[in-house]
C-alpha positions in Angstrom: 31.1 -11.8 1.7 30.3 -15.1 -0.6 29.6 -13.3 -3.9 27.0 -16.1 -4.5 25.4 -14.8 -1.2 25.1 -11.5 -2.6 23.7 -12.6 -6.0 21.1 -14.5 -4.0 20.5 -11.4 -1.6 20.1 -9.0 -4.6 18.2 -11.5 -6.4 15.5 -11.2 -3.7 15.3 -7.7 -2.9 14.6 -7.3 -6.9 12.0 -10.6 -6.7 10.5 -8.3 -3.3 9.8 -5.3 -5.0 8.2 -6.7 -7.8 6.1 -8.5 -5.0 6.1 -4.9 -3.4 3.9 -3.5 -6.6 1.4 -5.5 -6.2 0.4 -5.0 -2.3 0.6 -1.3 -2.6 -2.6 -1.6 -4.0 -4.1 -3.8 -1.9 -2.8 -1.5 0.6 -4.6 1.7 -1.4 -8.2 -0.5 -1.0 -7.7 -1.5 2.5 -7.6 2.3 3.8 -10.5 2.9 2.0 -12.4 0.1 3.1 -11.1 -1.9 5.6 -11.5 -4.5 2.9 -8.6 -7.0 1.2 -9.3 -6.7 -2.5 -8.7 -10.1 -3.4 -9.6 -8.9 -7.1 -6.2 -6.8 -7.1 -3.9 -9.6 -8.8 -6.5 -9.6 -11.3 -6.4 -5.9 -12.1 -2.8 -6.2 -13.3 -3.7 -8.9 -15.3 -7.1 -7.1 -17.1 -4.4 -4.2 -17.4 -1.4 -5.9 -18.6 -4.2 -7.7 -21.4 -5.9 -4.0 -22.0 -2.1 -3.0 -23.1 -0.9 -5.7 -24.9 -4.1 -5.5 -26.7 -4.1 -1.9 -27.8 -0.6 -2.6 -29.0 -1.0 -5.7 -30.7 -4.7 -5.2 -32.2 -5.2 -1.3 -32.6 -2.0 -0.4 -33.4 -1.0 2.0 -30.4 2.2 3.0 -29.6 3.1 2.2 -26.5 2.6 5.7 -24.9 -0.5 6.1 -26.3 -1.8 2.6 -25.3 -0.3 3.4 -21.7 -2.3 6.8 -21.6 -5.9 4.5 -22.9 -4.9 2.1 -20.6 -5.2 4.1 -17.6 -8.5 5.6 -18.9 -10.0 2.3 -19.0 -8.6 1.7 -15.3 -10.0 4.9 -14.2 -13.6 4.0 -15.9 -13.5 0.6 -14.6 -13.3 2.2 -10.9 -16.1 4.3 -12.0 -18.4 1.2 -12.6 -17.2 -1.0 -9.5 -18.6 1.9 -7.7 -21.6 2.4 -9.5 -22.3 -1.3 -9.8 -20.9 -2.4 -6.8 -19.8 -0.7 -4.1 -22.5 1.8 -3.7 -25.1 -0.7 -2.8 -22.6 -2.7 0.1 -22.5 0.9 1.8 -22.3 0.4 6.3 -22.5 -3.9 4.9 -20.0 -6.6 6.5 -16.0 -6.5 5.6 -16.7 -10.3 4.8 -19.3 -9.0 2.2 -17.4 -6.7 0.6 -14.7 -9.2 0.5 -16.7 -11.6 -1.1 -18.0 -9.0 -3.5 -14.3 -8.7 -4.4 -13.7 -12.0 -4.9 -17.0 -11.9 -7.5 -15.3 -9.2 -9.1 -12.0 -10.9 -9.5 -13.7 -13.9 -11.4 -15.3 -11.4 -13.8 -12.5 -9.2 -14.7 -10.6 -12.3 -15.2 -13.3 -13.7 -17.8 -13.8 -10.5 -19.2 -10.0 -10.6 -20.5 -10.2 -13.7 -21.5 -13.3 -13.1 -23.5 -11.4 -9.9 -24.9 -8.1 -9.9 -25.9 -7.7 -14.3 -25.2 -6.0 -16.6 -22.9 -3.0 -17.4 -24.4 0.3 -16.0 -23.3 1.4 -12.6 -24.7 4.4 -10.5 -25.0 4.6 -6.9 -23.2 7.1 -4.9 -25.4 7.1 -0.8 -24.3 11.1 -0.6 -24.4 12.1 -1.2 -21.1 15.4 -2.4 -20.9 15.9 -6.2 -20.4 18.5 -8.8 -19.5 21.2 -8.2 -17.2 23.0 -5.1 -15.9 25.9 -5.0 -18.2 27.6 -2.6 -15.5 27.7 -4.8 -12.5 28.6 -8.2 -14.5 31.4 -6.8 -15.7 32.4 -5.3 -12.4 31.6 -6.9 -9.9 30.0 -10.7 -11.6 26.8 -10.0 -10.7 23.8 -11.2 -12.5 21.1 -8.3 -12.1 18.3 -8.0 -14.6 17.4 -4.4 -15.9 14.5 -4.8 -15.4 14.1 -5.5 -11.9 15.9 -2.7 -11.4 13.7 -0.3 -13.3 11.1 -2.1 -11.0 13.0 -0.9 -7.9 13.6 2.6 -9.1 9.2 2.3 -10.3 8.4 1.5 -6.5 10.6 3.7 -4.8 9.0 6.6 -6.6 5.4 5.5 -6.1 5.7 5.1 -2.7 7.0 8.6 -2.1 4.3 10.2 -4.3 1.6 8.3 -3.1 3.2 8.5 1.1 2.8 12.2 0.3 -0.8 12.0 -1.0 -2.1 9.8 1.4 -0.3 12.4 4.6 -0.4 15.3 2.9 -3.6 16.0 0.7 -7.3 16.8 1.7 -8.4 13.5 -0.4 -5.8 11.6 1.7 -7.0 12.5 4.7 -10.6 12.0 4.0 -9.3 8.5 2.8 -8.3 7.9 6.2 -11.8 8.7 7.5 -13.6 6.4 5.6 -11.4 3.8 6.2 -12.2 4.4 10.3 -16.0 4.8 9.6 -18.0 5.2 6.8 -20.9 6.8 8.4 -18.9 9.3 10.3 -17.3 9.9 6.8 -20.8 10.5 5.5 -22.2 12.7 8.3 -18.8 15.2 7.8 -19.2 15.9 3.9 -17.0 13.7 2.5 -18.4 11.4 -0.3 -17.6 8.1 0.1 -18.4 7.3 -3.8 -16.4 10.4 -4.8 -12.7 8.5 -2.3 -13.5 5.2 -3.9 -13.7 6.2 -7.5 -10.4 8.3 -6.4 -8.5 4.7 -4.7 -10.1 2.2 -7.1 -8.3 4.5 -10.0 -5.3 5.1 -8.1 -5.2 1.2 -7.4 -5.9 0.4 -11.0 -2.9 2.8 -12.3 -0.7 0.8 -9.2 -1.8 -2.3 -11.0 -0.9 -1.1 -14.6 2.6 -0.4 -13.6 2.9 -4.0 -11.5 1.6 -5.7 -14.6 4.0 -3.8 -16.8 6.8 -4.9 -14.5 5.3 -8.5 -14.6 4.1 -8.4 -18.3 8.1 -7.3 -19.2 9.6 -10.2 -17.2 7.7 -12.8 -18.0 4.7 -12.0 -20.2 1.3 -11.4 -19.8 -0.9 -14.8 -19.1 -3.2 -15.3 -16.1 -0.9 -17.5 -13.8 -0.8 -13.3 -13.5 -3.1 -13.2 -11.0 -2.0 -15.7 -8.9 0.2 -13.2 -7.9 -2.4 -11.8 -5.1 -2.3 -14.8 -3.3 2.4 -14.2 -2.8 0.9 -10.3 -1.8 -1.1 -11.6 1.3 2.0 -12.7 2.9 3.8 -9.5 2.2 0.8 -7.3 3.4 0.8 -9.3 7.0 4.6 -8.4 7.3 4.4 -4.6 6.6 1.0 -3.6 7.6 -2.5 -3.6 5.7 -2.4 0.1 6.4 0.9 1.5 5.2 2.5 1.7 1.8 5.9 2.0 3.3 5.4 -1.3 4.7 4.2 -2.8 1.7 7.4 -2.0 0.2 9.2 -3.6 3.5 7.2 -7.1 3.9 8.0 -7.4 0.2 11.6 -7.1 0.4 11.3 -9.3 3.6 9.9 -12.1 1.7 11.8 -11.5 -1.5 15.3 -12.3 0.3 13.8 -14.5 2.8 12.3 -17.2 0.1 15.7 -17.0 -1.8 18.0 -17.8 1.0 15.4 -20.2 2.3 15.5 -22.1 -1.5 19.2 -21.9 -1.6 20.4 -22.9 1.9 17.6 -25.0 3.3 15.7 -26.4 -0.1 18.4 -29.2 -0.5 17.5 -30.5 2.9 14.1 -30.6 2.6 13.4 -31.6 -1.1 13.5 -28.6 -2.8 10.4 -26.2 -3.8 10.6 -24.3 -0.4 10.1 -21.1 -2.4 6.4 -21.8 -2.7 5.4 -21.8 0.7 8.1 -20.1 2.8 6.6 -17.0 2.4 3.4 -18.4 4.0 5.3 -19.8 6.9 7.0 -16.5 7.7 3.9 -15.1 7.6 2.1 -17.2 9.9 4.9 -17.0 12.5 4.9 -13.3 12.4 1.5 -13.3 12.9 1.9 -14.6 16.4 4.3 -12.6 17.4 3.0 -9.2 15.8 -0.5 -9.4 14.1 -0.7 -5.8 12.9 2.3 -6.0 11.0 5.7 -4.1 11.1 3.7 -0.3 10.2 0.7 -1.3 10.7 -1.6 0.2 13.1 -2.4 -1.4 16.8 -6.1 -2.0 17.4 -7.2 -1.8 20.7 -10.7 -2.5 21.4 -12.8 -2.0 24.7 -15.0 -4.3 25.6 
Protein backbone atom coordinates (compact mmCIF):
# COMPACT_ATOMS: atom_id res chain seq x y z
CA UNK A 1 0.00 0.00 0.00
CA UNK A 2 0.95 3.83 -0.97
CA UNK A 3 2.80 4.81 2.22
CA UNK A 4 1.27 8.25 1.65
CA UNK A 5 -2.14 6.45 1.86
CA UNK A 6 -1.37 5.11 5.08
CA UNK A 7 0.01 8.41 6.50
CA UNK A 8 -3.30 9.99 5.44
CA UNK A 9 -5.32 6.88 6.83
CA UNK A 10 -3.48 7.09 10.21
CA UNK A 11 -3.67 10.74 10.17
CA UNK A 12 -7.46 10.44 10.35
CA UNK A 13 -8.09 7.73 12.69
CA UNK A 14 -5.82 9.99 15.25
CA UNK A 15 -7.89 13.44 13.87
CA UNK A 16 -11.30 10.74 14.71
CA UNK A 17 -10.57 10.07 18.09
CA UNK A 18 -9.78 13.35 19.08
CA UNK A 19 -13.31 14.03 17.38
CA UNK A 20 -14.37 10.76 19.38
CA UNK A 21 -13.71 12.71 22.90
CA UNK A 22 -15.83 15.09 22.50
CA UNK A 23 -19.21 13.14 21.43
CA UNK A 24 -18.78 10.72 24.24
CA UNK A 25 -20.15 13.35 26.21
CA UNK A 26 -22.74 14.39 24.25
CA UNK A 27 -23.48 10.82 24.12
CA UNK A 28 -23.36 10.72 28.33
CA UNK A 29 -26.25 13.82 28.23
CA UNK A 30 -28.35 12.30 25.64
CA UNK A 31 -29.10 9.00 27.83
CA UNK A 32 -29.94 11.07 30.43
CA UNK A 33 -32.13 13.28 28.76
CA UNK A 34 -32.89 12.61 25.45
CA UNK A 35 -31.37 16.01 25.04
CA UNK A 36 -28.17 17.10 22.54
CA UNK A 37 -26.06 19.26 24.89
CA UNK A 38 -25.07 21.74 22.53
CA UNK A 39 -23.20 23.44 25.55
CA UNK A 40 -20.64 20.27 25.54
CA UNK A 41 -17.88 21.93 23.13
CA UNK A 42 -18.02 24.58 25.56
CA UNK A 43 -17.36 22.56 28.68
CA UNK A 44 -13.99 21.55 27.28
CA UNK A 45 -13.22 24.90 26.73
CA UNK A 46 -14.36 26.36 30.50
CA UNK A 47 -12.20 23.25 31.50
CA UNK A 48 -9.24 23.54 29.38
CA UNK A 49 -9.32 27.62 30.69
CA UNK A 50 -10.09 26.42 34.54
CA UNK A 51 -6.64 24.32 34.02
CA UNK A 52 -4.49 26.59 32.28
CA UNK A 53 -5.60 28.99 34.75
CA UNK A 54 -4.79 27.15 38.01
CA UNK A 55 -1.37 26.52 36.33
CA UNK A 56 -0.56 29.80 35.10
CA UNK A 57 -2.19 32.09 37.93
CA UNK A 58 -2.23 29.92 41.20
CA UNK A 59 0.67 28.16 40.75
CA UNK A 60 -0.64 24.40 40.70
CA UNK A 61 1.12 21.68 39.53
CA UNK A 62 -0.35 20.05 36.98
CA UNK A 63 -1.78 17.13 39.06
CA UNK A 64 -3.05 19.19 41.51
CA UNK A 65 -4.75 21.61 39.01
CA UNK A 66 -6.20 18.40 37.22
CA UNK A 67 -7.61 17.04 40.69
CA UNK A 68 -9.28 21.15 41.25
CA UNK A 69 -10.25 21.02 37.90
CA UNK A 70 -12.54 18.14 38.13
CA UNK A 71 -13.97 19.55 41.48
CA UNK A 72 -15.04 22.59 39.75
CA UNK A 73 -16.57 20.26 36.88
CA UNK A 74 -18.32 18.27 39.37
CA UNK A 75 -19.78 21.59 41.21
CA UNK A 76 -20.58 23.06 38.04
CA UNK A 77 -23.04 19.89 37.39
CA UNK A 78 -24.24 20.49 40.80
CA UNK A 79 -25.53 24.04 39.87
CA UNK A 80 -26.87 23.29 36.19
CA UNK A 81 -29.07 21.07 38.18
CA UNK A 82 -29.91 23.23 40.78
CA UNK A 83 -30.33 26.21 38.55
CA UNK A 84 -31.41 24.58 35.63
CA UNK A 85 -32.46 21.49 35.09
CA UNK A 86 -34.66 20.89 38.00
CA UNK A 87 -37.22 23.44 36.95
CA UNK A 88 -37.41 21.89 32.91
CA UNK A 89 -38.48 18.50 34.70
CA UNK A 90 -41.39 16.35 32.12
CA UNK A 91 -40.74 20.12 29.68
CA UNK A 92 -40.09 19.80 25.73
CA UNK A 93 -36.59 18.19 24.37
CA UNK A 94 -36.59 21.47 22.23
CA UNK A 95 -36.65 23.33 25.73
CA UNK A 96 -34.09 21.67 27.21
CA UNK A 97 -32.15 22.11 24.17
CA UNK A 98 -32.47 25.56 24.07
CA UNK A 99 -31.67 25.78 27.79
CA UNK A 100 -28.39 24.20 26.70
CA UNK A 101 -27.70 26.41 24.14
CA UNK A 102 -28.29 29.34 27.04
CA UNK A 103 -25.90 27.56 28.95
CA UNK A 104 -23.25 27.30 26.40
CA UNK A 105 -23.26 31.15 25.85
CA UNK A 106 -22.70 31.61 29.64
CA UNK A 107 -19.98 29.16 30.33
CA UNK A 108 -18.32 30.64 27.41
CA UNK A 109 -18.53 34.35 28.85
CA UNK A 110 -17.81 33.18 32.09
CA UNK A 111 -14.20 31.98 30.82
CA UNK A 112 -13.67 34.75 29.13
CA UNK A 113 -14.54 37.04 32.04
CA UNK A 114 -12.19 34.65 34.14
CA UNK A 115 -9.10 33.57 33.02
CA UNK A 116 -9.35 35.89 29.25
CA UNK A 117 -9.73 35.34 25.65
CA UNK A 118 -6.57 35.17 24.39
CA UNK A 119 -4.91 31.94 23.28
CA UNK A 120 -3.13 29.84 26.00
CA UNK A 121 -0.71 27.09 26.21
CA UNK A 122 -1.79 23.60 27.96
CA UNK A 123 1.61 22.21 29.27
CA UNK A 124 0.97 18.90 31.81
CA UNK A 125 3.90 16.74 30.13
CA UNK A 126 2.24 14.85 27.66
CA UNK A 127 4.51 13.87 25.12
CA UNK A 128 4.46 15.90 21.80
CA UNK A 129 5.63 15.90 18.20
CA UNK A 130 6.03 12.83 16.25
CA UNK A 131 6.48 9.22 17.13
CA UNK A 132 10.19 8.86 16.97
CA UNK A 133 9.55 4.85 16.61
CA UNK A 134 7.53 4.72 13.50
CA UNK A 135 9.49 7.64 11.57
CA UNK A 136 12.35 5.96 11.82
CA UNK A 137 10.88 2.60 10.88
CA UNK A 138 8.46 2.76 8.86
CA UNK A 139 8.39 7.04 7.60
CA UNK A 140 5.57 7.71 9.20
CA UNK A 141 4.60 10.98 10.55
CA UNK A 142 2.42 10.22 13.84
CA UNK A 143 2.14 12.73 16.60
CA UNK A 144 2.44 11.47 20.31
CA UNK A 145 0.03 13.00 21.16
CA UNK A 146 -2.68 11.74 19.13
CA UNK A 147 -1.70 8.65 20.14
CA UNK A 148 -1.93 9.20 23.81
CA UNK A 149 -5.46 10.48 22.65
CA UNK A 150 -6.21 7.04 21.21
CA UNK A 151 -4.87 5.12 24.06
CA UNK A 152 -7.18 8.13 26.52
CA UNK A 153 -10.48 6.99 24.50
CA UNK A 154 -10.00 3.56 24.25
CA UNK A 155 -9.82 3.35 27.99
CA UNK A 156 -12.82 5.68 28.72
CA UNK A 157 -14.90 3.92 26.59
CA UNK A 158 -14.37 0.52 28.30
CA UNK A 159 -14.83 2.09 31.79
CA UNK A 160 -17.61 4.08 31.11
CA UNK A 161 -19.31 0.85 28.52
CA UNK A 162 -19.01 -0.98 31.87
CA UNK A 163 -20.66 1.63 34.05
CA UNK A 164 -23.40 2.46 31.86
CA UNK A 165 -24.26 -1.91 31.44
CA UNK A 166 -23.05 -2.87 34.48
CA UNK A 167 -23.87 -0.58 37.52
CA UNK A 168 -27.18 0.26 39.38
CA UNK A 169 -26.57 4.17 38.42
CA UNK A 170 -26.19 2.96 34.76
CA UNK A 171 -29.16 1.37 34.60
CA UNK A 172 -31.29 3.92 36.27
CA UNK A 173 -29.51 6.26 33.62
CA UNK A 174 -31.15 4.28 31.07
CA UNK A 175 -34.60 4.84 32.71
CA UNK A 176 -34.58 8.34 32.77
CA UNK A 177 -33.51 8.64 29.51
CA UNK A 178 -36.87 6.40 28.42
CA UNK A 179 -39.16 8.39 30.81
CA UNK A 180 -38.66 10.72 33.42
CA UNK A 181 -41.83 10.22 35.18
CA UNK A 182 -41.68 6.49 35.25
CA UNK A 183 -38.07 7.18 36.62
CA UNK A 184 -39.64 9.23 39.32
CA UNK A 185 -42.57 6.96 40.23
CA UNK A 186 -39.69 3.81 40.75
CA UNK A 187 -37.30 5.76 43.31
CA UNK A 188 -34.82 6.78 41.29
CA UNK A 189 -33.87 10.54 41.56
CA UNK A 190 -33.67 12.14 38.60
CA UNK A 191 -31.47 15.22 40.20
CA UNK A 192 -29.35 12.66 41.96
CA UNK A 193 -28.43 10.74 37.63
CA UNK A 194 -27.97 14.25 36.34
CA UNK A 195 -25.60 15.62 38.93
CA UNK A 196 -24.01 11.94 38.35
CA UNK A 197 -23.77 12.41 34.02
CA UNK A 198 -23.37 16.23 34.06
CA UNK A 199 -19.96 15.33 36.26
CA UNK A 200 -19.13 12.38 34.44
CA UNK A 201 -19.56 14.56 31.16
CA UNK A 202 -17.70 17.43 32.57
CA UNK A 203 -14.57 14.98 33.56
CA UNK A 204 -15.13 13.51 29.57
CA UNK A 205 -14.74 17.20 28.64
CA UNK A 206 -11.55 17.87 30.82
CA UNK A 207 -9.76 15.09 29.22
CA UNK A 208 -10.98 16.20 25.35
CA UNK A 209 -9.89 19.69 26.21
CA UNK A 210 -6.52 18.42 27.50
CA UNK A 211 -6.17 16.45 24.27
CA UNK A 212 -7.26 19.65 22.38
CA UNK A 213 -5.53 22.23 24.75
CA UNK A 214 -1.94 19.95 24.12
CA UNK A 215 -2.36 20.04 20.29
CA UNK A 216 -3.19 23.20 19.63
CA UNK A 217 -3.83 25.38 22.74
CA UNK A 218 -6.52 26.47 24.59
CA UNK A 219 -8.69 29.50 22.73
CA UNK A 220 -12.43 29.38 22.12
CA UNK A 221 -12.41 28.49 18.26
CA UNK A 222 -12.48 25.32 21.17
CA UNK A 223 -15.82 25.12 21.20
CA UNK A 224 -16.56 25.08 17.79
CA UNK A 225 -15.60 21.78 18.11
CA UNK A 226 -19.40 20.66 19.06
CA UNK A 227 -20.62 21.62 15.94
CA UNK A 228 -17.63 18.52 13.92
CA UNK A 229 -19.33 16.12 17.04
CA UNK A 230 -22.91 16.39 15.55
CA UNK A 231 -21.82 14.64 12.55
CA UNK A 232 -19.97 11.95 14.37
CA UNK A 233 -22.98 11.38 16.84
CA UNK A 234 -25.47 10.77 13.60
CA UNK A 235 -22.90 8.13 12.40
CA UNK A 236 -22.55 6.01 15.67
CA UNK A 237 -25.62 6.55 17.52
CA UNK A 238 -26.86 9.31 20.04
CA UNK A 239 -27.25 6.42 22.44
CA UNK A 240 -24.00 4.45 22.47
CA UNK A 241 -20.47 5.35 23.49
CA UNK A 242 -19.04 2.63 21.33
CA UNK A 243 -20.37 4.33 18.51
CA UNK A 244 -19.22 7.57 19.44
CA UNK A 245 -15.85 6.23 19.12
CA UNK A 246 -16.87 4.60 15.58
CA UNK A 247 -18.64 7.76 13.76
CA UNK A 248 -15.51 9.55 14.87
CA UNK A 249 -13.03 7.45 13.31
CA UNK A 250 -15.56 7.27 10.33
CA UNK A 251 -15.28 10.98 9.81
CA UNK A 252 -11.73 11.32 10.81
CA UNK A 253 -10.44 9.04 7.77
CA UNK A 254 -13.26 9.97 5.67
CA UNK A 255 -12.47 14.01 5.60
CA UNK A 256 -8.72 13.16 5.12
CA UNK A 257 -9.01 10.99 2.07
CA UNK A 258 -11.92 13.27 0.88
CA UNK A 259 -9.15 16.54 1.18
CA UNK A 260 -6.40 14.59 -0.33
CA UNK A 261 -8.05 12.79 -3.29
CA UNK A 262 -11.07 14.80 -4.18
CA UNK A 263 -10.11 18.55 -2.76
CA UNK A 264 -7.90 19.29 -5.85
CA UNK A 265 -10.99 18.72 -8.00
CA UNK A 266 -13.19 20.72 -6.28
CA UNK A 267 -11.18 23.71 -5.00
CA UNK A 268 -9.84 22.61 -1.98
CA UNK A 269 -11.33 23.04 1.70
CA UNK A 270 -13.53 19.83 1.39
CA UNK A 271 -12.38 19.09 4.95
CA UNK A 272 -14.90 21.61 6.36
CA UNK A 273 -17.98 20.27 5.25
CA UNK A 274 -17.45 16.63 4.16
CA UNK A 275 -18.22 15.42 7.38
CA UNK A 276 -21.68 17.16 7.10
CA UNK A 277 -22.33 15.56 3.81
CA UNK A 278 -21.57 12.06 5.03
CA UNK A 279 -23.74 12.79 7.62
CA UNK A 280 -26.67 13.86 5.76
CA UNK A 281 -26.46 10.92 3.37
CA UNK A 282 -26.34 8.42 6.22
CA UNK A 283 -29.09 9.87 7.55
CA UNK A 284 -31.27 8.75 4.75
CA UNK A 285 -30.18 5.54 4.60
CA UNK A 286 -29.91 4.84 8.49
CA UNK A 287 -31.31 7.62 10.83
CA UNK A 288 -30.60 6.02 14.14
CA UNK A 289 -27.04 5.63 13.52
CA UNK A 290 -24.72 2.59 13.21
CA UNK A 291 -25.40 1.54 17.49
CA UNK A 292 -27.97 3.50 17.89
CA UNK A 293 -31.28 2.35 18.97
CA UNK A 294 -34.45 1.79 16.39
CA UNK A 295 -37.58 3.75 17.39
CA UNK A 296 -40.58 2.31 16.51
CA UNK A 297 -43.63 4.29 17.33
CA UNK A 298 -47.45 3.16 17.16
CA UNK A 299 -49.70 5.33 16.07
Amino acid sequence: MDLFLVETIISGLMTGVMYSLVAIGFVLIFKASGVFNFAQGVLALFAGLTLVGLMENFGFPAWLAILATIAVMIALAWAIEFFILRHLVNQEHIILFMATLGLAYILEGAGDLIWGSDVKVLDIGLPQGASDWLLDSYGLYVEKIEMVAAVVATVMVIVLTVFLQTTRTGRALRAVADDHQAALSIGISLRTIWVVVWSVAGIVALVAGVMWGSKSGIQFSLSLIALKALPVLILGGFTSVPGAIVGGLIIGVGEKLAEVYLGPFVGGAIENWFAYMLALGFLLIRPQGLFGEKIIERV
